[in-house]
N, CA, C and O atoms as CSV, one atom per row, in Angstrom:
chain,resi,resn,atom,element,x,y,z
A,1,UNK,N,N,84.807,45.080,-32.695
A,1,UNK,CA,C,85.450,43.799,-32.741
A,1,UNK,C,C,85.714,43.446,-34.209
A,1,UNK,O,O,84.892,43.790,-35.058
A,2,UNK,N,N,87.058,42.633,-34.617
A,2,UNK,CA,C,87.044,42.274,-36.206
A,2,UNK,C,C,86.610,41.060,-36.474
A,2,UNK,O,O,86.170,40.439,-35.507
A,3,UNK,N,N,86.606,40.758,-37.066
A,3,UNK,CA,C,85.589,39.972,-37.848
A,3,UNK,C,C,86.009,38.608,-37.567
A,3,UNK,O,O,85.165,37.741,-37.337
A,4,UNK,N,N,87.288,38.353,-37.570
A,4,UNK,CA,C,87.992,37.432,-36.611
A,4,UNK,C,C,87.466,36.650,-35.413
A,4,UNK,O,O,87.035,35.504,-35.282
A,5,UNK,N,N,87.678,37.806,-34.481
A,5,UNK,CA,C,87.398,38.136,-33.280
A,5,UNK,C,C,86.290,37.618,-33.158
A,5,UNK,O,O,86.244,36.709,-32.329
A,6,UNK,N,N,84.974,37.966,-33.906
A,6,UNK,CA,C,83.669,36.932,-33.797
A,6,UNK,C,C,83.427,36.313,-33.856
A,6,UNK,O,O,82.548,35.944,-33.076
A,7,UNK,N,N,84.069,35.198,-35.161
A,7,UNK,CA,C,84.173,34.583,-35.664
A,7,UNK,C,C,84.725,33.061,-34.388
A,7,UNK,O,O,84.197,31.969,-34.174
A,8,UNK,N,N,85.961,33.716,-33.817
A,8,UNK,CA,C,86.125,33.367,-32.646
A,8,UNK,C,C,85.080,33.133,-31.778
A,8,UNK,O,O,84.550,32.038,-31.590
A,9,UNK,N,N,84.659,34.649,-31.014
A,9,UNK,CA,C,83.473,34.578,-30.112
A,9,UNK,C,C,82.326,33.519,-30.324
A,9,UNK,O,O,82.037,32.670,-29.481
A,10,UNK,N,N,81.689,33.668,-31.575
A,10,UNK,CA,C,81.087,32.280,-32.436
A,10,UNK,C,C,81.119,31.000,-32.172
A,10,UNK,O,O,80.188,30.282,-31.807
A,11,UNK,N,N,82.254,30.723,-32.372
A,11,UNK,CA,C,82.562,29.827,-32.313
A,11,UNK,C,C,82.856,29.014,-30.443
A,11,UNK,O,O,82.521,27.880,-30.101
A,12,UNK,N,N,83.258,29.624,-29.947
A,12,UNK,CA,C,82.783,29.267,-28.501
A,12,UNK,C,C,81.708,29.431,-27.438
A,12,UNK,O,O,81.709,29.184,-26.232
A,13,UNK,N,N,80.501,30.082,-28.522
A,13,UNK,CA,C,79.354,30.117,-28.032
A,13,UNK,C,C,78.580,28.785,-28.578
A,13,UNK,O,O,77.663,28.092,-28.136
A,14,UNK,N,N,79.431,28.761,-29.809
A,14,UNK,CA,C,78.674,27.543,-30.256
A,14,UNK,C,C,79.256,26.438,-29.521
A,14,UNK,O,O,78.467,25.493,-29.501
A,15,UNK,N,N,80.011,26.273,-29.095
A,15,UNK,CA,C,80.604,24.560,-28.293
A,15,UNK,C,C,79.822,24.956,-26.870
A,15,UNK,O,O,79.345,23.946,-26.352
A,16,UNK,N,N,79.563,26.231,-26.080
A,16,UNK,CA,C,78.544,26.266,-25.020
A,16,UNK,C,C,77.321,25.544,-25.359
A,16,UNK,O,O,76.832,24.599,-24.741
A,17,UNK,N,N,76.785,26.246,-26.679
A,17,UNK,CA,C,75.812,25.557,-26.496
A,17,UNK,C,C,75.353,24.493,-26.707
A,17,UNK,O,O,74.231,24.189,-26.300
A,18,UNK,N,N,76.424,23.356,-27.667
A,18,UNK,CA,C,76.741,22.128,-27.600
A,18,UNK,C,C,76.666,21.407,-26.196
A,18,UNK,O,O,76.089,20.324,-26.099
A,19,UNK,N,N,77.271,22.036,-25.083
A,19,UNK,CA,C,77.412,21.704,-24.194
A,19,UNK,C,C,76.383,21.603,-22.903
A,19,UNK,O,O,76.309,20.705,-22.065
A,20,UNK,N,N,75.791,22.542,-22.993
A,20,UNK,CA,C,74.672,22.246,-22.754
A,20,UNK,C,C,73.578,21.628,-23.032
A,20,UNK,O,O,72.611,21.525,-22.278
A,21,UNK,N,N,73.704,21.098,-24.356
A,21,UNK,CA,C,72.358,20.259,-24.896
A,21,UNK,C,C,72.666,18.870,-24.643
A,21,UNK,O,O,71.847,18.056,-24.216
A,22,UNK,N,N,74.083,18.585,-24.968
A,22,UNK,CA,C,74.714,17.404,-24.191
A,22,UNK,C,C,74.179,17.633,-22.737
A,22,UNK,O,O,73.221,16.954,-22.366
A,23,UNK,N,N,74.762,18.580,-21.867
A,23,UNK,CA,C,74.229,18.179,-20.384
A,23,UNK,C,C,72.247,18.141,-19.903
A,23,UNK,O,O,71.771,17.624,-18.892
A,24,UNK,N,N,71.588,18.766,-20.868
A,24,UNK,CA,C,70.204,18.846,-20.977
A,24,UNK,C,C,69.678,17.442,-21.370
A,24,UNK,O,O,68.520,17.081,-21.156
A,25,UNK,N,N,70.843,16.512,-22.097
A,25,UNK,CA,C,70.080,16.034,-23.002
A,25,UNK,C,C,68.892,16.089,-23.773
A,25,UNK,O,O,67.954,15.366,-23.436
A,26,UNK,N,N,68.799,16.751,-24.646
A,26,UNK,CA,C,68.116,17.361,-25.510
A,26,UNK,C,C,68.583,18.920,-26.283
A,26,UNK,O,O,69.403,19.774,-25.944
A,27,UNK,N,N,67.810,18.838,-27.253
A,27,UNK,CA,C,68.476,20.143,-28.423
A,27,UNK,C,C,67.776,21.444,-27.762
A,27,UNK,O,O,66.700,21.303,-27.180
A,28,UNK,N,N,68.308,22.531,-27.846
A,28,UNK,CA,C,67.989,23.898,-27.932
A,28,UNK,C,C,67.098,24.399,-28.879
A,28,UNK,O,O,67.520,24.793,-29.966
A,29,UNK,N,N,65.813,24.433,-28.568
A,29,UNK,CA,C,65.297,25.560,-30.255
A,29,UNK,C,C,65.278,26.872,-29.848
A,29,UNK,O,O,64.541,27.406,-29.019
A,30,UNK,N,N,66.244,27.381,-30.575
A,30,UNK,CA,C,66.840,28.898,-30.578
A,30,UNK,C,C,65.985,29.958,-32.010
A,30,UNK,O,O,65.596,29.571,-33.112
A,31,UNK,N,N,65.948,31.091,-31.507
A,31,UNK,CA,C,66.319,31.828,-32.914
A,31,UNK,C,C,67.588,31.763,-33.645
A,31,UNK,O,O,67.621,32.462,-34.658
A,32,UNK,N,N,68.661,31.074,-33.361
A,32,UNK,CA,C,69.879,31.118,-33.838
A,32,UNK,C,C,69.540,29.939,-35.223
A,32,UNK,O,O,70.039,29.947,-36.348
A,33,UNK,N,N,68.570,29.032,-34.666
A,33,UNK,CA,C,68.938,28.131,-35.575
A,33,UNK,C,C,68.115,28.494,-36.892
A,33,UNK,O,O,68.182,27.804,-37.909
A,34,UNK,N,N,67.220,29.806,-36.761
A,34,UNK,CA,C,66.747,29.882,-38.338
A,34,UNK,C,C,67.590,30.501,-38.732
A,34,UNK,O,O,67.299,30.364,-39.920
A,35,UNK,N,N,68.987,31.488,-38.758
A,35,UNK,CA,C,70.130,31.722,-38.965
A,35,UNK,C,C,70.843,30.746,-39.858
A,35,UNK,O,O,70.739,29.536,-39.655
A,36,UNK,N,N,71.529,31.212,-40.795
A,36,UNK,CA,C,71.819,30.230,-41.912
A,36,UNK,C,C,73.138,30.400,-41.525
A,36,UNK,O,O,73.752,29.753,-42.374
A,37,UNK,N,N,74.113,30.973,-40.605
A,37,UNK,CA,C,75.175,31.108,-40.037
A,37,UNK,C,C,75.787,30.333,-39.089
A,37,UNK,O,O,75.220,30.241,-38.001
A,38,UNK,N,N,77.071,29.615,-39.305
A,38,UNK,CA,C,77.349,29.100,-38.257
A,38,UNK,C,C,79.421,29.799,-38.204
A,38,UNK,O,O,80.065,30.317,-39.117
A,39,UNK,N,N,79.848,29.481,-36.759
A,39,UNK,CA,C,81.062,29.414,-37.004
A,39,UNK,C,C,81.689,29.159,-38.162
A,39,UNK,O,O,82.365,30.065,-38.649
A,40,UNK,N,N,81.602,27.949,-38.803
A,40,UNK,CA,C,82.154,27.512,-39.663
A,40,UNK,C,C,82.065,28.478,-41.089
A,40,UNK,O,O,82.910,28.383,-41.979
A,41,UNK,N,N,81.076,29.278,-41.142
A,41,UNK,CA,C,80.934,30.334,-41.975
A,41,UNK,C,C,81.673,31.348,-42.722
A,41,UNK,O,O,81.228,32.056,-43.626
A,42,UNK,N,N,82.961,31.334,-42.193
A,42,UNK,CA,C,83.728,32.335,-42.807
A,42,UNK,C,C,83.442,32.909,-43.691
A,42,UNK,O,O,83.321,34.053,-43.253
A,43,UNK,N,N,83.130,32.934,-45.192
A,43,UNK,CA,C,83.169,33.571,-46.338
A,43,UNK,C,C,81.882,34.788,-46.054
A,43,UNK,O,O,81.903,35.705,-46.874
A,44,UNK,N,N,80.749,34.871,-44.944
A,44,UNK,CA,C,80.017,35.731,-44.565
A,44,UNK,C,C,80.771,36.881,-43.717
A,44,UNK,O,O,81.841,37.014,-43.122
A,45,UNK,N,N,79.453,37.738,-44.034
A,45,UNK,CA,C,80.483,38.721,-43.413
A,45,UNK,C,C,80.563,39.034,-42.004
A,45,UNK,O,O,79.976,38.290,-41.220
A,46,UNK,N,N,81.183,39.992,-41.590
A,46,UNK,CA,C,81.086,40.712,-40.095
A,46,UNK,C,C,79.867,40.928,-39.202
A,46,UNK,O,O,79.819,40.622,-38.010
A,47,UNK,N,N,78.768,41.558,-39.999
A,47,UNK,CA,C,77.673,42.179,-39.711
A,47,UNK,C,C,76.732,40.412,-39.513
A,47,UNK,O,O,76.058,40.050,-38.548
A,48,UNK,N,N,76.968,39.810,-40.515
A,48,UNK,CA,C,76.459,38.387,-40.723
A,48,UNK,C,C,76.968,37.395,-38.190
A,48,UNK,O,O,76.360,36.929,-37.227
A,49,UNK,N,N,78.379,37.737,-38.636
A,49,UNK,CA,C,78.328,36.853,-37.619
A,49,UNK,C,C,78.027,37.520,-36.405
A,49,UNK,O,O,77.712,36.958,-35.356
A,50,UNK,N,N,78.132,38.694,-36.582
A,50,UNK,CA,C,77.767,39.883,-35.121
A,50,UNK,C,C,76.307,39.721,-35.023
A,50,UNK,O,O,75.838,40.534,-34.226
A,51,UNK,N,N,75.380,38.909,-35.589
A,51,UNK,CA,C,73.850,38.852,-35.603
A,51,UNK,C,C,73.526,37.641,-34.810
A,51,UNK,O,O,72.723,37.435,-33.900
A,52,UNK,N,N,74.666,36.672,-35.621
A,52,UNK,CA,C,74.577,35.319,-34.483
A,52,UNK,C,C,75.471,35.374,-33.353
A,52,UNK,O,O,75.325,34.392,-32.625
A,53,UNK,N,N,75.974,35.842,-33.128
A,53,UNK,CA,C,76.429,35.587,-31.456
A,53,UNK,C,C,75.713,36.776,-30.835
A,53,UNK,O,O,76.340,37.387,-29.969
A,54,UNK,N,N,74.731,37.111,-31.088
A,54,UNK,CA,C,74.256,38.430,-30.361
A,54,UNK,C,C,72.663,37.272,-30.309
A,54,UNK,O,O,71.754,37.159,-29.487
A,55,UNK,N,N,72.865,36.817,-31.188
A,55,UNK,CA,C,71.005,35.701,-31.255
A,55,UNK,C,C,71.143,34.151,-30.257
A,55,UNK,O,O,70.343,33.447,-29.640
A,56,UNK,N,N,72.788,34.124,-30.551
A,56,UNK,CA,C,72.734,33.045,-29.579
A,56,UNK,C,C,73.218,33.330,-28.347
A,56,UNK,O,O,72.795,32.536,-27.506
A,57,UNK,N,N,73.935,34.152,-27.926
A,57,UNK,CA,C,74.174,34.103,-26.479
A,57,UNK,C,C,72.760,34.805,-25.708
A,57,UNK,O,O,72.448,34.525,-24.551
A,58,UNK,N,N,72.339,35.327,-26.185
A,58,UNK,CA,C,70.528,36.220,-26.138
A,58,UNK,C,C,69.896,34.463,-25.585
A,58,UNK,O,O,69.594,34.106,-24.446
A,59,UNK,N,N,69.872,33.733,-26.767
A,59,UNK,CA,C,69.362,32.382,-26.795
A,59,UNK,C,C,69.933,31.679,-25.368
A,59,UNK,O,O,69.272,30.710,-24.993
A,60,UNK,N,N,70.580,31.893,-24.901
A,60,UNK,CA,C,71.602,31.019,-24.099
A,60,UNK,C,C,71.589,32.033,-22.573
A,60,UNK,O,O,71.822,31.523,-21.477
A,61,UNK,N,N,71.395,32.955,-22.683
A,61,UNK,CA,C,70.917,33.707,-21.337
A,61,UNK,C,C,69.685,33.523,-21.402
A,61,UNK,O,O,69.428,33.906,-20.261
A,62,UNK,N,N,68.933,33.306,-21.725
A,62,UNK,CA,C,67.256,32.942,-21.538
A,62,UNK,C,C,66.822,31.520,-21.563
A,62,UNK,O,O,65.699,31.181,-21.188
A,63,UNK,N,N,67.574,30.824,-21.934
A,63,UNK,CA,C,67.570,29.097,-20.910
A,63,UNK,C,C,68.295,28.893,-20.124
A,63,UNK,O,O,68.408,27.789,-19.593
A,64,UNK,N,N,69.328,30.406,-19.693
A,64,UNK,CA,C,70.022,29.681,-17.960
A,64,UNK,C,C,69.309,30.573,-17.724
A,64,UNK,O,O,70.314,31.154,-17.313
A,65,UNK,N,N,68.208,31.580,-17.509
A,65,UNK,CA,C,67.708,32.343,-16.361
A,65,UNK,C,C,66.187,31.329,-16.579
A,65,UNK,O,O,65.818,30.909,-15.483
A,66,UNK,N,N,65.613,31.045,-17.306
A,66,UNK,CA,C,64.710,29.847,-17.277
A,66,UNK,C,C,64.844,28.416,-16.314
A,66,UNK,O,O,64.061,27.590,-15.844
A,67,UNK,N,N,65.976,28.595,-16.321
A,67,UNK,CA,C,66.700,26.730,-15.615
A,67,UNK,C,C,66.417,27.981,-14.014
A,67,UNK,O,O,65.632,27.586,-13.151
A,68,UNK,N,N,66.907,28.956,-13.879
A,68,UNK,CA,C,67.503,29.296,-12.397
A,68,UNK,C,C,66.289,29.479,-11.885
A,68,UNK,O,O,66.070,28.970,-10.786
A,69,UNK,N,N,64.924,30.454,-12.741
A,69,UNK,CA,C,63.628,30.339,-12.127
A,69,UNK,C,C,63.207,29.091,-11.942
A,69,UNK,O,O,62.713,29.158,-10.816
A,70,UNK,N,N,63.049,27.746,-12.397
A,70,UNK,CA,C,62.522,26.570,-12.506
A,70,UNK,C,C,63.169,25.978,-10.984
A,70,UNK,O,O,62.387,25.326,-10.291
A,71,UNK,N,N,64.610,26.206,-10.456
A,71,UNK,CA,C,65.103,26.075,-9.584
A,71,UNK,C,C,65.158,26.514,-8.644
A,71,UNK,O,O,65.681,25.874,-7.731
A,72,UNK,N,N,64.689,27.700,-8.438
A,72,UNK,CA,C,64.039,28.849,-7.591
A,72,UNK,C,C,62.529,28.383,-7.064
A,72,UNK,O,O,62.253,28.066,-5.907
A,73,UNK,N,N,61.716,28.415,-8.082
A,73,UNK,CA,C,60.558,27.165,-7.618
A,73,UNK,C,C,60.469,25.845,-7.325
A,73,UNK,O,O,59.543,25.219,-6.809
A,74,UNK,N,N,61.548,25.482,-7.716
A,74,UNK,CA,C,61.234,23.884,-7.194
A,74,UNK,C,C,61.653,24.347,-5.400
A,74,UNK,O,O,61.333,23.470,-4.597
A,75,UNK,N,N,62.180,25.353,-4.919
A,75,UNK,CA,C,62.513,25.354,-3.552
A,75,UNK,C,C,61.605,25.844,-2.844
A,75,UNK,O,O,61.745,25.916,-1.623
């Protein structure tokens, strides 16, 4: 993928997970956030943003399979 392209990807992982903390009400504590990287990052490099969308969607499949077990037991 170019660097672009992640940069992209990034960046709409990051409004997911906006979106979910809005619908959680309450914040996410991720490994993403000791990451000094965000979308907005450009001047970093490739390898830089291929670390965070690999830390946050990681982050973000392991509080929806957390929510689906929690929902699984409540039944």
């Amino acid at each position: 993928m170019r660097k672009r392209e992640l940069v992209y990807v990034h960046g709409l992982l990051a409004e997911v997970r906006s979106y979910i903390e809005e619908s959680a009400d309450g914040s996410l504590d991720t490994s993403y956030d000791e990451m000094e990287v965000t979308p907005a990052s450009i001047h970093l490099g490739k390898a830089a943003h291929e670390r965070a969308v690999f830390a946050l969607a990681g982050d973000l499949a392991e509080k929806q399979i957390a929510n689906d077990d929690q929902a699984i037991a409540a039944d």
